[in-house]
C-alpha positions in Angstrom: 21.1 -4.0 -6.7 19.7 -3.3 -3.2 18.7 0.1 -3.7 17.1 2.1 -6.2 19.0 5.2 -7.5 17.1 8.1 -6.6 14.5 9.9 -8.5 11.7 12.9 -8.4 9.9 10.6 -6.7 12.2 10.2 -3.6 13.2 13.3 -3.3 10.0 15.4 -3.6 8.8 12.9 -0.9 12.1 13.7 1.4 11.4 17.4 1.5 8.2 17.2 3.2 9.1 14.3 6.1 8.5 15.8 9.8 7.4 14.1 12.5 3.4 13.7 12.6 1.1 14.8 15.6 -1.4 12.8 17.5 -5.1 12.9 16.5 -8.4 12.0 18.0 -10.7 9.2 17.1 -13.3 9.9 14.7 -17.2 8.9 15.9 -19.2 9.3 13.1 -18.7 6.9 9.7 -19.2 8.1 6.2 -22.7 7.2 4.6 -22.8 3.8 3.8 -22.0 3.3 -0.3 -24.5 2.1 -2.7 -23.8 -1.6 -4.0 -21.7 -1.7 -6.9 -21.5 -3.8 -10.0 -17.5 -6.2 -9.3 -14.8 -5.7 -12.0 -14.3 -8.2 -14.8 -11.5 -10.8 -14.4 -9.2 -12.1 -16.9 -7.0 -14.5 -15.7 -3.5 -15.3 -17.4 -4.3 -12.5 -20.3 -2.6 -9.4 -21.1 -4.2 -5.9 -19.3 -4.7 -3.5 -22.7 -4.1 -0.2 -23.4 -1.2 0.3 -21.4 2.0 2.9 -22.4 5.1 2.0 -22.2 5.9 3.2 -19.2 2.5 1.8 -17.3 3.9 -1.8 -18.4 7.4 -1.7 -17.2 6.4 -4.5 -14.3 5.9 -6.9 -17.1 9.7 -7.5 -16.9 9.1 -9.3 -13.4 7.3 -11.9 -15.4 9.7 -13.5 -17.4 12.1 -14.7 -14.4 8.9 -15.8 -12.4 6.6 -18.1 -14.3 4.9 -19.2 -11.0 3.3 -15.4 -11.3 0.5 -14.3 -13.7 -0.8 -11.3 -15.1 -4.3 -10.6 -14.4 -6.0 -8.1 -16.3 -9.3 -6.7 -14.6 -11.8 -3.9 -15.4 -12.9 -1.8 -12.6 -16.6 -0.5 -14.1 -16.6 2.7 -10.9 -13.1 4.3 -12.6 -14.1 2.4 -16.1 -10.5 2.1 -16.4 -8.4 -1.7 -17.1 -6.0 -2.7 -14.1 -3.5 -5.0 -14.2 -2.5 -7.3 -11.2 0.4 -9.7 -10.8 -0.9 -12.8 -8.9 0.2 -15.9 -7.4 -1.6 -18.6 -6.8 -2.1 -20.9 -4.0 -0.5 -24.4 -4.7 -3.9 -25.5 -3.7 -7.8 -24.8 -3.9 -9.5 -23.5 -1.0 -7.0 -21.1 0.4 -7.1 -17.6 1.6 -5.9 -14.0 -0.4 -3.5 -11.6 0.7 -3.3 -8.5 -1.2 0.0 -6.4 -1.4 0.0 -2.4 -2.1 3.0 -1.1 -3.7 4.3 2.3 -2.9 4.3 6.0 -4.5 4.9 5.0 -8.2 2.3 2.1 -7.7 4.9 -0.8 -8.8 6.9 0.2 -12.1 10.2 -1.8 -13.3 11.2 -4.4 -10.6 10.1 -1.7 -8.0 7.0 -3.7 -6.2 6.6 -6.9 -4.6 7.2 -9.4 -7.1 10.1 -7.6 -8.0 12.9 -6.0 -5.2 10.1 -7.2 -2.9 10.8 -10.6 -3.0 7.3 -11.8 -2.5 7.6 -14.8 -5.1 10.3 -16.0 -3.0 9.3 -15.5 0.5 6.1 -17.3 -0.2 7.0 -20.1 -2.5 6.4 -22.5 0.4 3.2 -20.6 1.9 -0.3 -22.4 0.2 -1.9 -18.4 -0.2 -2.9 -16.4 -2.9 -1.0 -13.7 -3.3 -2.4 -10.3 -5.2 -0.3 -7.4 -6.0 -1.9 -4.6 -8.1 0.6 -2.6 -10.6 -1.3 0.7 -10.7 -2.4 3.3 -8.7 0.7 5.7 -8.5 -0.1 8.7 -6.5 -2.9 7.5 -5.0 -3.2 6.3 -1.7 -5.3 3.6 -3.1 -8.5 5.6 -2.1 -11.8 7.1 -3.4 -11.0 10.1 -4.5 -13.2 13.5 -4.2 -13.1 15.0 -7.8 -11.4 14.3 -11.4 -8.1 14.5 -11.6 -4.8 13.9 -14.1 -4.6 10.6 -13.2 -7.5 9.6 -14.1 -6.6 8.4 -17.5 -9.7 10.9 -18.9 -8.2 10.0 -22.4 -8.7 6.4 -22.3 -12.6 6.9 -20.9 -11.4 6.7 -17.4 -13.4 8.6 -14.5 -12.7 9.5 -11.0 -10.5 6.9 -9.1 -12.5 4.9 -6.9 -9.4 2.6 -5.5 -10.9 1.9 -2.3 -14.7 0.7 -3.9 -12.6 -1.6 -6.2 -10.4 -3.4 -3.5 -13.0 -3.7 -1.0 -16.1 -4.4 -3.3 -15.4 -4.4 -7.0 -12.2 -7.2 -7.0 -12.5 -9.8 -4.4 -15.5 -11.6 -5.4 -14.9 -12.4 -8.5 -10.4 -12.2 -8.1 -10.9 -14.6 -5.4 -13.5 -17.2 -7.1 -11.3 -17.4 -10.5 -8.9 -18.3 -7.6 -10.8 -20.8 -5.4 -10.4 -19.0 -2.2 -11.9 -19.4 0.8 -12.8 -15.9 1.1 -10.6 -15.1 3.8 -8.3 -12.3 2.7 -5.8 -9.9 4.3 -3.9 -6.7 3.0 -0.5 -5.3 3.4 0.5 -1.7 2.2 4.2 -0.2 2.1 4.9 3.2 2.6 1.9 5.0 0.8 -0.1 1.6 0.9 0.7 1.4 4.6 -1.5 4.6 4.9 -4.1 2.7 2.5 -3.8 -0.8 4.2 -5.2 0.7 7.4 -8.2 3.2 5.8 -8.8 -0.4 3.9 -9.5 -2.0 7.2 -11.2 0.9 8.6 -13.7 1.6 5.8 -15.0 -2.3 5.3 -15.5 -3.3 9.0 -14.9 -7.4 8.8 -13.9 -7.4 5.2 -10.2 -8.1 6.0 -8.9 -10.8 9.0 -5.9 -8.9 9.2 -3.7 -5.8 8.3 0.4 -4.9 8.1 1.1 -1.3 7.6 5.0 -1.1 6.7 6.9 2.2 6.8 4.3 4.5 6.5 2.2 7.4 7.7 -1.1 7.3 9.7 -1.6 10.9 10.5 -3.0 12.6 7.0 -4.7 16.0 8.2 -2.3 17.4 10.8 -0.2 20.3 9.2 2.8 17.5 9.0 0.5 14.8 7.9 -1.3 16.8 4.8 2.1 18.1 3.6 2.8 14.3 3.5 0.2 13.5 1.7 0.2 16.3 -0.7 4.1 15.7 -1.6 2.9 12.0 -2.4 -0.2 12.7 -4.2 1.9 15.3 -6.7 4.8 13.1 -6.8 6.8 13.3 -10.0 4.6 15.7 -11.4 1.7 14.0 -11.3 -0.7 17.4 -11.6 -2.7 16.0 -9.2 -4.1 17.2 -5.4 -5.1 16.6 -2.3 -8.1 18.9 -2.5 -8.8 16.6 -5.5 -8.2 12.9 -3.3 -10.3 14.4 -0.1 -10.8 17.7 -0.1 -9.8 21.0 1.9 -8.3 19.2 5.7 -11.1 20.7 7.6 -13.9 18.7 5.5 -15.4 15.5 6.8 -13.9 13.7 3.8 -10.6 14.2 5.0 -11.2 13.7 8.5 -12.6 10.4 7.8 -9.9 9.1 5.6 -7.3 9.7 8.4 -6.5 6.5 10.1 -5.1 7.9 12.9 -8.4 9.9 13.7 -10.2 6.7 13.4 -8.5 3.9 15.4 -11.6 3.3 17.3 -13.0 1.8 13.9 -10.1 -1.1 14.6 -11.3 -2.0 17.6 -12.9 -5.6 17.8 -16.0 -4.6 19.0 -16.2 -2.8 15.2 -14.5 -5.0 13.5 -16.4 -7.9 14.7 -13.4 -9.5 16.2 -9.8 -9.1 17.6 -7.6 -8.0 14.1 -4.5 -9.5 13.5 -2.6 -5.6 13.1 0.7 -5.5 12.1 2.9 -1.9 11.9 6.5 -1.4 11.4 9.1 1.1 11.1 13.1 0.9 10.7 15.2 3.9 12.6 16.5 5.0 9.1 20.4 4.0 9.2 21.6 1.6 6.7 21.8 -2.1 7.8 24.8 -4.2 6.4 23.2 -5.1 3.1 22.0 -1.8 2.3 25.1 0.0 3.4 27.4 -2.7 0.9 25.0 -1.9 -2.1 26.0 1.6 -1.4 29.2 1.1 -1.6 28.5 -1.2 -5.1 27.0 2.4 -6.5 29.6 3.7 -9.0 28.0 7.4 -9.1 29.2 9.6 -5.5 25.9 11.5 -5.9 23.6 8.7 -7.1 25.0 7.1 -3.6 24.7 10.5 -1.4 21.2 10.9 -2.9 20.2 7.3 -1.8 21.4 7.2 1.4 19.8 10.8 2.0 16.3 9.6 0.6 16.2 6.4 2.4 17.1 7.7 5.6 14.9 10.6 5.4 11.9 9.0 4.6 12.5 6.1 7.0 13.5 8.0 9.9 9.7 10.0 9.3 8.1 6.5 9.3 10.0 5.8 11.9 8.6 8.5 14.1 4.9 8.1 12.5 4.9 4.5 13.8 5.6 5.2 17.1 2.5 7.9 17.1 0.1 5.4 16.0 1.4 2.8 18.0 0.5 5.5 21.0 -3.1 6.4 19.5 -3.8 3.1 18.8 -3.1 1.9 22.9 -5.0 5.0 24.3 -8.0 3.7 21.9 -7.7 -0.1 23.2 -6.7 -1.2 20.2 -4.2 -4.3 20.5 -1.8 -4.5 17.4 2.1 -6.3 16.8 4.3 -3.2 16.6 8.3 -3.8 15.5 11.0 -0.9 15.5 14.0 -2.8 13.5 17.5 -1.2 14.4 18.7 -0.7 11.0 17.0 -0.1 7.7 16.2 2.2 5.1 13.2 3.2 3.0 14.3 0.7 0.6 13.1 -2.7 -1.3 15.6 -4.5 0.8 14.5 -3.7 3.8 10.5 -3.8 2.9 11.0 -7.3 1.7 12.3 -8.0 5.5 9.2 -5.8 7.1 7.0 -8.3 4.9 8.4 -11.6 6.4 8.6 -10.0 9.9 4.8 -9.2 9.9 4.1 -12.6 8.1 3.2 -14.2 11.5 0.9 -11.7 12.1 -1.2 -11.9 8.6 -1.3 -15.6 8.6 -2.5 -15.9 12.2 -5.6 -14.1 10.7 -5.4 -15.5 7.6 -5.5 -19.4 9.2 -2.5 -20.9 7.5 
């Protein structure tokens, strides 16, 4: 099926879409972090400890043997997260790491799955890492304790961003026999994530794609964004909890779009591939036939309302960063498609269109 049937997830998201405003660039950097120890790797081995429902990706793995599970242990959150990965057909090349959405990659929902990924890069000699975690997220230090922290299980405060920039890729990528050039790619929350990624480790990545997402997270629009995606499906979570009241310098400095100066190449040591794309929200052909496929009148009505909601918002926050991003001097690829909706089927398009993009930065 093309399309997901609708859930909390969709539509709690769909109520809070507007169009986000334009922000200012950000001068002054958070304190620099104190080294910190890298996660454990185990390659081809089963992640422990995970419900039923945290697990549900594993069905990915039986009709793609090319793809492994990796189970790591991030020692900043003390908590065990799984990746899917697929290797490079050959030693020495580079990574590219993939961020799921909202509900951080369950069922066939991520890129392994409706994303096509296994696929698109059969032929492509790259490491491919996509983790299946992090729901609610934003894939980003967060300020305080929250309900997602898995508390019962011994897990602290999420600390995504300190294990994708400086807990996983050292060890990830030597298991792997990379070359230790890497890129990262974020859909929809992730595209958000993708972009602070960049932002936050100045060099770390050689290039970026953010894919039908937000940029803007402290404006009135933009925090209602983020506070529908950080409570998503009840999560109990908050945004006070991820970075604090939208006035604090927290927030302020986990807000891509009041930091595009940190993209330019002058911080980043050198032009970045950037990648950003947005579709205008009405159904292409595809989508609009598995519509038609759906059995259910309302499961239908509520997909087509959810995916052209949220797409038509990305739609709109895509061409605001594109205009922050030229008034800093920032060069980036930016791509409008005519058609699509905030679907699988049309992510797994936005990931081939920005392909030429990553791997100009990525050297393959």
């Amino acid at each position: 099926m093309l399309l997901s049937p609708v859930t909390r997830r969709t539509a709690s998201l769909l109520s809070s879409l507007s169009v986000l405003l334009a922000g200012g660039i950000l001068t002054t950097a958070p304190a620099t972090a104190e080294p910190v120890a890298t996660a454990t790797v185990h390659r081809d081995a089963t992640t422990p400890g995970l419900t039923e429902d945290e697990s549900t990706w594993r069905e990915v793995l039986d009709d793609h043997p090319d793809i492994e599970e990796v189970w790591t242990h991030s020692p900043s959150m003390n908590r065990d997260i799984p990746l899917l990965v697929r290797p490079a057909s050959e030693p020495g090349a580079p990574t590219l790491y993939l961020l799921n959405g909202v509900d951080g990659g369950r069922e066939d929902h991520q890129w392994f799955g409706q994303g096509l990924a296994t696929e698109f890069f059969a032929d492509k000699n790259v490491n491919v890492v996509v983790p299946v975690d992090g729901k609610n997220s934003y894939y980003s230090d967060w300020l305080s304790t929250s309900s997602l922290d898995r508390a019962d299980r011994g897990g602290q405060r999420q600390q995504w961003g300190t294990y994708l920039a400086e807990e996983l890729p050292g060890p990830l990528e030597a298991s792997l026999h990379a070359n230790g050039t890497r890129a990262v790619a974020g859909v929809s929350m992730a595209a958000t994530s993708a972009v602070q990624l960049v932002q936050d480790n100045p060099g770390l990545y050689s290039a970026a794609a953010g894919l039908s997402g937000c940029y803007d997270t402290t404006s009135p629009q933009g925090r209602g964004m983020v506070d529908a995606v950080v409570s998503n499906d009840d999560s109990g979570a908050t945004t006070d909890q991820l970075w604090g009241p939208v006035t604090g310098d927290v927030a302020r400095a986990h807000d891509p779009a009041a930091n595009v100066g940190k993209l330019r190449p002058e911080v980043q040591g050198s032009r970045l591939p950037l990648y950003i794309s947005a579709a205008r929200g009405n159904p292409s052909g595809a989508e609009a036939r598995g519509l038609r496929e759906m059995p259910d009148i309302a499961e239908r009505a509520g997909n087509l309302a959810a995916g052209t909601g949220l797409e038509a918002g990305a739609f709109y926050c895509t061409m605001n960063f594109e205009r922050q991003l030229a008034d800093a001097g920032v060069p980036a690829t930016v791509h409008y498609a005519p058609a699509g909706l905030h679907s699988w089927h049309y992510f797994s398009l936005a990931l081939q269109d920005a392909w030429p993009t990553l791997s100009r930065g990525l050297g393959v």
